[in-house]
matplotlib code that plots the C-alpha trace (Angstrom):
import matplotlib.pyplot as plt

x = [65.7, 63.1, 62.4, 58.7, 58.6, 57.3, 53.5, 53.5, 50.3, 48.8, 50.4, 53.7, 51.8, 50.6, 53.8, 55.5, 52.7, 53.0, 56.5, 55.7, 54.8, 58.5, 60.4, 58.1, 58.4, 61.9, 62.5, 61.0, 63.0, 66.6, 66.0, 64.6, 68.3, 70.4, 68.7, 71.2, 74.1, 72.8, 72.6, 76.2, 77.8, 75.8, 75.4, 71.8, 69.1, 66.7, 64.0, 66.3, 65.9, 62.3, 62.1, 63.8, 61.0, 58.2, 59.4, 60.1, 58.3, 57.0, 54.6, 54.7, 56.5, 54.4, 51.4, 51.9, 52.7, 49.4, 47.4, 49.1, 49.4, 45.4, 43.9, 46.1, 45.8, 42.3, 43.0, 45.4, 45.2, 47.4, 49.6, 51.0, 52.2, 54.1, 55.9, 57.8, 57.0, 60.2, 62.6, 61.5, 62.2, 66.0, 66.5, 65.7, 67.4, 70.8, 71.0, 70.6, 72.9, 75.8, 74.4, 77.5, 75.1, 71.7, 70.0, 71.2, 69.8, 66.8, 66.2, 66.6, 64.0, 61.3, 61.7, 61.5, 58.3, 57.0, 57.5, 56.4, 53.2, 52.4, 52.8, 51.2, 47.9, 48.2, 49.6, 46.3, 43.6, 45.7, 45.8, 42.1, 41.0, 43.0, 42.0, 39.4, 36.2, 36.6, 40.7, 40.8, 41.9, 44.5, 45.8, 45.6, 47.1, 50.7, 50.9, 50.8, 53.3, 55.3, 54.8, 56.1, 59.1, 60.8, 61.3, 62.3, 65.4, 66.0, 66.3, 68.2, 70.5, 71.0, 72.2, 74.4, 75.9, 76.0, 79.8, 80.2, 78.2, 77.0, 78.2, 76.4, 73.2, 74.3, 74.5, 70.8, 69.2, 72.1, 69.8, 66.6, 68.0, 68.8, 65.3, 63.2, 65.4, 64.6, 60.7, 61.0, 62.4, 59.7, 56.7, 57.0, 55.1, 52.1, 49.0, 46.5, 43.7, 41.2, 38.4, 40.0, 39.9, 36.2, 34.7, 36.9, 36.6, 32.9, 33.0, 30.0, 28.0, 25.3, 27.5, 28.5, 25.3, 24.2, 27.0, 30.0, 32.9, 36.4, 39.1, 38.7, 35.1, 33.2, 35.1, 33.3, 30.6, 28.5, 27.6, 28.3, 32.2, 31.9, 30.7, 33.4, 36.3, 35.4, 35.2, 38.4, 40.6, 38.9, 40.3, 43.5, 44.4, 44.6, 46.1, 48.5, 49.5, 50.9, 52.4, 54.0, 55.9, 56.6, 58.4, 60.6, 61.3, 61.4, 64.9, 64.7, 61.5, 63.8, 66.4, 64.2, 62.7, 66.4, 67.7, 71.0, 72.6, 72.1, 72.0, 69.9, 66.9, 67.6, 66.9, 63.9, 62.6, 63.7, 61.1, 58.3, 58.3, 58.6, 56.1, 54.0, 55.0, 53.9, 51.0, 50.0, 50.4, 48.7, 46.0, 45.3, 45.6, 44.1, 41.4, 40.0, 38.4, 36.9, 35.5, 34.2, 36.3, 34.9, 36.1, 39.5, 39.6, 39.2, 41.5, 44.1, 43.1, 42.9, 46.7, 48.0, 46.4, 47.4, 51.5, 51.2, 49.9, 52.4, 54.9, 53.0, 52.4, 55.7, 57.7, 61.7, 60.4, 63.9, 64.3, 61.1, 58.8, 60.3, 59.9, 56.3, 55.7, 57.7, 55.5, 52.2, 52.9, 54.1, 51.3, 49.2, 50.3, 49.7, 45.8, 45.5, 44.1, 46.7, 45.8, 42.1, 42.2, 44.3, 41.2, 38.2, 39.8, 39.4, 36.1, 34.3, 34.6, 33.5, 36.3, 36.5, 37.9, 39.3, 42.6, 41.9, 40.0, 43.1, 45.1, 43.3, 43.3, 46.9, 47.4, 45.7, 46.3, 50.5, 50.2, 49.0, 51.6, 54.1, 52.7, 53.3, 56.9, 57.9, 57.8, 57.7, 61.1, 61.4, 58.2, 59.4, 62.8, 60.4, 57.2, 59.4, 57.8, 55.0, 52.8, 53.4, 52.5, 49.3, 48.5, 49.2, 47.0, 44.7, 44.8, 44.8, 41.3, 39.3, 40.7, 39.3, 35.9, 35.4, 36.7, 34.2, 31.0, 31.6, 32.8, 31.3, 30.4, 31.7, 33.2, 33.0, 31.5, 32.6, 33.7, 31.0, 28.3, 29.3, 29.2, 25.4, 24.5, 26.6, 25.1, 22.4, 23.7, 27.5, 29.3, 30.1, 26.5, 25.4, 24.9, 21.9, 20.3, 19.3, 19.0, 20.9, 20.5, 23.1, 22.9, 21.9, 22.3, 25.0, 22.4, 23.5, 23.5, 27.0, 28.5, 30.2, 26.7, 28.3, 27.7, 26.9, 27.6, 28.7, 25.5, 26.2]
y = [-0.2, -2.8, -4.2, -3.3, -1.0, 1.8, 1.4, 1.7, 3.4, 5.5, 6.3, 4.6, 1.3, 2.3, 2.6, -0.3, -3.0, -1.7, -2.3, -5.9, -5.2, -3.3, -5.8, -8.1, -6.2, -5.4, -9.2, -9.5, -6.9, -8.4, -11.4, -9.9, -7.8, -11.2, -13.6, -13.0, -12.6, -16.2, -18.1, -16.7, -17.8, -21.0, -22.0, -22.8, -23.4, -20.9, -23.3, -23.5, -19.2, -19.8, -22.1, -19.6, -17.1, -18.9, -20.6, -17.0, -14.6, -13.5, -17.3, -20.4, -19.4, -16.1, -18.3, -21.2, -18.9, -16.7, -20.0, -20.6, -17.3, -15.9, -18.9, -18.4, -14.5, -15.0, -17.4, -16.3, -12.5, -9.9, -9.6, -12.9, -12.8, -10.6, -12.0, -14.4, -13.5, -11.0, -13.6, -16.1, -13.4, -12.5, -15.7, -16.4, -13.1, -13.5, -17.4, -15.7, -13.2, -15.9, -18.4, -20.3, -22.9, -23.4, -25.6, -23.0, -20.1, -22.2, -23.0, -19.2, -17.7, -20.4, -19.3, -15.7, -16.4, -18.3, -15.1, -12.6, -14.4, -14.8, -10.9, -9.2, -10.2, -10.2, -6.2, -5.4, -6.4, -5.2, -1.5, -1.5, -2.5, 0.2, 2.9, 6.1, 4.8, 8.4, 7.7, 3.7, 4.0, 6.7, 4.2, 0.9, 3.2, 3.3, -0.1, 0.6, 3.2, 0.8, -1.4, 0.8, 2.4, -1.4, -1.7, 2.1, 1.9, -1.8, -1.0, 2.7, 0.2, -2.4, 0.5, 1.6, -1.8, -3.3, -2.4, -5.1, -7.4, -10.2, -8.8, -6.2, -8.8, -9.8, -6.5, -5.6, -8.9, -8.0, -4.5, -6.0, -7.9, -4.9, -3.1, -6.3, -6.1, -2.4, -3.4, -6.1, -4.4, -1.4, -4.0, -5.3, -2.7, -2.6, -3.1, -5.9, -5.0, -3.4, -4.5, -8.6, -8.4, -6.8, -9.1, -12.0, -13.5, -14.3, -17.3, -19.3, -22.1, -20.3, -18.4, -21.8, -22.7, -18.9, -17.0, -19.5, -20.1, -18.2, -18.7, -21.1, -22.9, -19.5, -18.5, -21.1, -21.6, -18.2, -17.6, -13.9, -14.7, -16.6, -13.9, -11.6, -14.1, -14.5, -10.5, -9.8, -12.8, -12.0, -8.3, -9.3, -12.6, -11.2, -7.7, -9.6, -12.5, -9.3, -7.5, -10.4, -11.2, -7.6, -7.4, -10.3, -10.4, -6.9, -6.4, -9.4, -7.8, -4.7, -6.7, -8.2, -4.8, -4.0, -2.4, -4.4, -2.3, -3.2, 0.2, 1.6, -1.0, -0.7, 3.2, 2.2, 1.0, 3.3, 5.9, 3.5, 2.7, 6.3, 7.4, 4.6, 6.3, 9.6, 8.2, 6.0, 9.5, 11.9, 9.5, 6.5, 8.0, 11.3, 10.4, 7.0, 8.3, 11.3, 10.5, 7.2, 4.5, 2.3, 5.6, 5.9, 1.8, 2.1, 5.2, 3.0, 0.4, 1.5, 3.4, -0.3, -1.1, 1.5, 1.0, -2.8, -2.0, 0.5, -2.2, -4.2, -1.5, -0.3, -3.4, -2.7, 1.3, 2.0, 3.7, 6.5, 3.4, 2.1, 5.4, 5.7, 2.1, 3.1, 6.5, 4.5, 1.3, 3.0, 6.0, 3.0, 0.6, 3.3, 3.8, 0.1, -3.3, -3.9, -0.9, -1.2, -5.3, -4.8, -2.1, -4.0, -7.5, -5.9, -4.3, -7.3, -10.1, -10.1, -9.7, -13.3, -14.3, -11.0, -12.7, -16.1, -14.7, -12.4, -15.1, -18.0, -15.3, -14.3, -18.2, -19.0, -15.1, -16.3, -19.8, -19.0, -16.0, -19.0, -21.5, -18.5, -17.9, -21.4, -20.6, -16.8, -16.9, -19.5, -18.5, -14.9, -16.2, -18.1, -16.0, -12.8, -9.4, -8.9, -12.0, -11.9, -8.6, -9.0, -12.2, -9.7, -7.1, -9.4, -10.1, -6.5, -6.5, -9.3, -7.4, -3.8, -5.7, -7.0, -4.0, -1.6, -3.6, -5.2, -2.6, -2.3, 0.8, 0.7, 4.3, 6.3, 3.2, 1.4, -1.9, -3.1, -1.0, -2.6, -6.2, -5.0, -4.3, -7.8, -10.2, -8.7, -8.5, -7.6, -11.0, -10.6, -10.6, -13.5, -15.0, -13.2, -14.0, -17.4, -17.3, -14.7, -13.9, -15.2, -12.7, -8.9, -6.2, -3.9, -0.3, 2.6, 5.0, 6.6, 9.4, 6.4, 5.4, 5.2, 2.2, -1.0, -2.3, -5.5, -7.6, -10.3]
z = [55.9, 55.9, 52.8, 51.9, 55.3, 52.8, 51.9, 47.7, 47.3, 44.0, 41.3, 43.1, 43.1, 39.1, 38.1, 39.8, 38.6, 35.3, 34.9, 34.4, 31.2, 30.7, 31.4, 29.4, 26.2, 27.3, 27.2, 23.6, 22.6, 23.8, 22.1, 18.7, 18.5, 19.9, 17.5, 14.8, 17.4, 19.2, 15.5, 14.3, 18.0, 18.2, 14.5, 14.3, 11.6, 11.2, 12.6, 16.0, 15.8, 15.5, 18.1, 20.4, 20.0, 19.8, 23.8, 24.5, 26.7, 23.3, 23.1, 25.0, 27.7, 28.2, 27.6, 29.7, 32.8, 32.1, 32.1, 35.6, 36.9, 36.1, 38.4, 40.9, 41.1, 41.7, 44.2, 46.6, 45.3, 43.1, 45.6, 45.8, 42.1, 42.8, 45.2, 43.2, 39.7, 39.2, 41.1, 38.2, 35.9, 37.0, 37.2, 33.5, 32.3, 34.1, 32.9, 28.9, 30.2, 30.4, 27.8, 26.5, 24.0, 23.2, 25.4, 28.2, 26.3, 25.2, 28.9, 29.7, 27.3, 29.0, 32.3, 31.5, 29.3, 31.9, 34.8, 32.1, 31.6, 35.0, 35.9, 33.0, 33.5, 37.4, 36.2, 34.2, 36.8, 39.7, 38.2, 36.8, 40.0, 41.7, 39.4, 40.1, 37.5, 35.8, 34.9, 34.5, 31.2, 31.6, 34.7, 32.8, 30.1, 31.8, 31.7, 28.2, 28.5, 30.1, 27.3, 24.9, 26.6, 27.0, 23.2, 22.9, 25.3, 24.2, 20.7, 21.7, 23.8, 20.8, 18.2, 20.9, 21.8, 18.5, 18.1, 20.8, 19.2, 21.3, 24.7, 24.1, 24.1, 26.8, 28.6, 27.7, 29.3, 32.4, 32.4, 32.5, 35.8, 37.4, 36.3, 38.0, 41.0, 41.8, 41.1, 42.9, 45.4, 45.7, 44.9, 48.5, 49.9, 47.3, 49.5, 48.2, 46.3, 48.0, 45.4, 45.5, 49.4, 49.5, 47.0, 45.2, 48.3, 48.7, 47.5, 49.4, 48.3, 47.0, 44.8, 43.6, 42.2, 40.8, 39.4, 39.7, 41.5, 42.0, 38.8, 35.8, 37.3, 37.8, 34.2, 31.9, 34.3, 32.6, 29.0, 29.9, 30.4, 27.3, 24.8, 26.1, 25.8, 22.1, 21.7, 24.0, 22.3, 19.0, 18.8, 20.7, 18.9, 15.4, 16.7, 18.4, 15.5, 13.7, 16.6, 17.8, 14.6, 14.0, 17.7, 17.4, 14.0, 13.2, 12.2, 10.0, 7.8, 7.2, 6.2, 3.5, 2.6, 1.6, 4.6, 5.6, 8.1, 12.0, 13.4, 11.0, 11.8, 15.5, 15.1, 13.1, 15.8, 18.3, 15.6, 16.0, 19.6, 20.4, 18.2, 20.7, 23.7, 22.6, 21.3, 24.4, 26.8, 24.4, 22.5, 24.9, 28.5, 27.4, 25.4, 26.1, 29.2, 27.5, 24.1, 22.5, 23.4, 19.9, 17.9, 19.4, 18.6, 14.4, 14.7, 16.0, 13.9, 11.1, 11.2, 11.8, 8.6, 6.8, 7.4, 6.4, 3.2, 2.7, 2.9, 0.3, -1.9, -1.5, -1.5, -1.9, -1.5, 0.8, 3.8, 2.6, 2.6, 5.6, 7.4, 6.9, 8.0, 10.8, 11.5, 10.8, 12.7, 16.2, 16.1, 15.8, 18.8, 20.9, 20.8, 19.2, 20.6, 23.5, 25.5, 25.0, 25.6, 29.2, 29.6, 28.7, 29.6, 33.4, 33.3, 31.4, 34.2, 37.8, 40.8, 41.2, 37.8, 36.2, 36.1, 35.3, 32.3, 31.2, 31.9, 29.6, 27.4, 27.3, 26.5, 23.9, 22.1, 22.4, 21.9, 18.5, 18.1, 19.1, 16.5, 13.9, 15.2, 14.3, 11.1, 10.2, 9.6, 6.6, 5.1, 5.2, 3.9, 0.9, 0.5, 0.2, 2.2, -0.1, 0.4, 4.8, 4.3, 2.9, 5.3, 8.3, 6.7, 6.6, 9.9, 11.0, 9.3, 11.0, 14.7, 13.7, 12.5, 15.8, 17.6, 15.8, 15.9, 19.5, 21.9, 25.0, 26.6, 29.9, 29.9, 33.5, 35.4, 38.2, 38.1, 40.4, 38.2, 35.2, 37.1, 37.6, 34.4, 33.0, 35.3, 36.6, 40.7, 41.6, 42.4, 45.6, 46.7, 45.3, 48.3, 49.0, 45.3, 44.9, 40.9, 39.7, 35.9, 33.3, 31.1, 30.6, 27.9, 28.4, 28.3, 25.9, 28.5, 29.1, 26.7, 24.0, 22.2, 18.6, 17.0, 17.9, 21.7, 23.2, 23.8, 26.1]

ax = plt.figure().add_subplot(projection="3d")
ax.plot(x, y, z, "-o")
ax.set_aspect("equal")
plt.show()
């Protein structure tokens, strides 16, 4: 058969997009469990581990390819990411599959961050954009899913490879290469975006000079797209400085709350990031689009909080503490900041720079998760758990703030209504207005009127 004969339509087209986000977390995941395996085989410094993660598809590398990968979505359309994007990726994987030293698996982890961060984004818009207006959460959702599923069978495969040690590393990245190839492989018949092709396009002159052009330009060009980076990277930026740490380095925090054993902090994990699928499907995707969206935030939130300062109240508690962390933490990631950032990321910016937004995002939110990963591990290894604790508690704190007094209310609406009500005529008809407004006030008019709302 043809490759890409078969037209990937609806949910099909949900799912396969929001694999990206599998095999990115799946990626993060491989390298968390290897890290130990890779400094035993190669002899490195604990800076050289840290350096391996921060150029990983968990920081730079995932940032530098967003950076690339958001303009030229916008450009040249969703489509076209995904292309190449998973070809990058296998490419990256099966080179960390056979790493025999470090500058080969150091090489290996940047060109898998680099494909990772050039599909997620692209993942995020394409889905929102492709989503009925009365389920976009529940279908941006299963990119969350997807999210959370990677780590659960990476982690479920680490405990059950760890008898073979470092081949059995090497067998996980060897299944992420099989998992892109199949998406690759069914991604050829996704159909561009219908929203992209009706009105990213439109770029004329007079759009030029009123609402901005297409990608990074039209992006900085409106005070609009400004206010809601600083919300969007506000909330996702210090959500993510913790989450970040906590994927990668994980096993190495249990190991310093006193739990030595390998297989036991694998299954730890395998408890959280199913506790994240569970609560993704029956918190995120089934609520998000029925009650207030700013409500289900601090919920989410404020669990995340709660498990941290378990582990600092609790410090050198055993497995019980760890188990509640573990309960607390994944219930948490499931209705927390990620899945309402890859929701609000693509409802807050107009058609012709969703992705570039996400994407400049996405760069600087990992860039400083990188800077972190440089040197979580030796002030982990210095600090002890209790004072890294507290710091990412702190953290956690600042990201509900800005969650709970600055969520929009864009709940039910279409992508083109809420383009009217944030800048005052949809994009794509610019054209016609020669002085469009910059700003407007998000009305308190749908069902989700608690609180404050985004003002922009």
């Amino acid at each position: 058969m043809k490759i890409g004969a078969k037209s990937t339509t609806g949910w099909r087209a949900t799912i396969s997009v929001a694999m990206a986000n599998y095999i990115e977390a799946g990626s993060i995941i491989a390298i968390a469990t290897s890290l130990t395996y890779w400094q035993d085989e190669f002899g490195i410094t604990d800076f050289a581990v840290g350096l391996l993660a921060a150029l990983s598809s968990n920081a730079f590398g995932a940032a530098v390819g967003a950076a690339i990968g958001g303009p030229l979505c916008d450009r040249f359309g969703r489509k076209a990411i995904y292309t190449y994007d998973l070809l990058v990726y296998m490419a990256g994987v099966l080179l960390a599959a056979c790493a025999v030293n470090f500058g080969m698996l150091l090489i290996a982890f940047v060109i898998t961050g680099l494909a990772v961060g050039a599909g997620v984004p692209a993942s995020w818009t394409y889905i929102a954009e492709q989503a009925p207006n009365d389920a976009r959460a529940k279908h941006v959702g299963t990119a969350q899913l997807a999210w959370s599923v990677g780590p659960l069978i990476g982690f479920a495969l680490a405990a059950a490879l760890a008898p073979l040690g470092l081949l059995g590393s090497r067998l996980i990245f060897l299944h992420l290469f099989v998992v892109a190839a199949v998406v690759w492989w069914i991604r050829q018949g996704l159909q561009e975006s219908k929203v992209w092709k009706e009105e990213g396009q439109h770029e004329t002159a007079s759009m030029k000079s009123t609402v901005g052009a297409q990608g990074l330009r039209g992006l900085f060009s409106k005070r609009v797209n400004i206010t809601a980076l600083l919300f969007l990277g506000g909330i996702y930026l210090f959500w993510n400085t913790v989450a970040g740490q906590a994927g990668i380095f994980m096993p190495r925090v249990y190991e310093t709350a006193g739990l030595d054993s390998t297989v036991q902090q694998d299954l730890l994990q395998v408890l959280v990031w199913a506790l994240t699928v569970v609560a993704t499907y029956f918190g995120f995707m089934r609520y998000a689009d029925r009650m207030s969206q700013r409500l289900l935030f601090v919920i989410g939130a404020g669990l995340g909080i709660a498990a941290w300062i378990v582990l600092v109240t609790f410090t050198g508690g055993g497995l019980p503490t760890l188990l509640v962390f573990a309960v607390l933490w994944g219930l948490s990631s499931g209705i927390g900041a990620q899945a309402f950032y890859g929701l609000w990321a693509s409802e807050l910016f107009a058609t012709p720079y969703r992705a570039s937004a996400q994407g400049v995002m996405f760069f600087v939110v990992r860039t400083f998760t990188g800077l972190l990963s440089f040197f979580f591990p030796t002030l982990l290894s210095a600090t002890g758990l209790g004072f890294v604790a507290t710091l990412l508690v702190a953290l956690l704190t600042i990201h509900l703030i800005i969650g709970a007094v600055w969520a929009p209310n864009t709940r039910g609406k279409s992508l083109r209504q809420i383009e009217v009500e944030r800048y005052g005529v949809p994009v794509s008809d610019a054209a016609t207005v020669p002085h469009a407004p910059s700003t407007v006030d998000i009305p308190a008019q749908s069902a989700d009127t608690t609180g404050a709302r985004l003002t922009v």
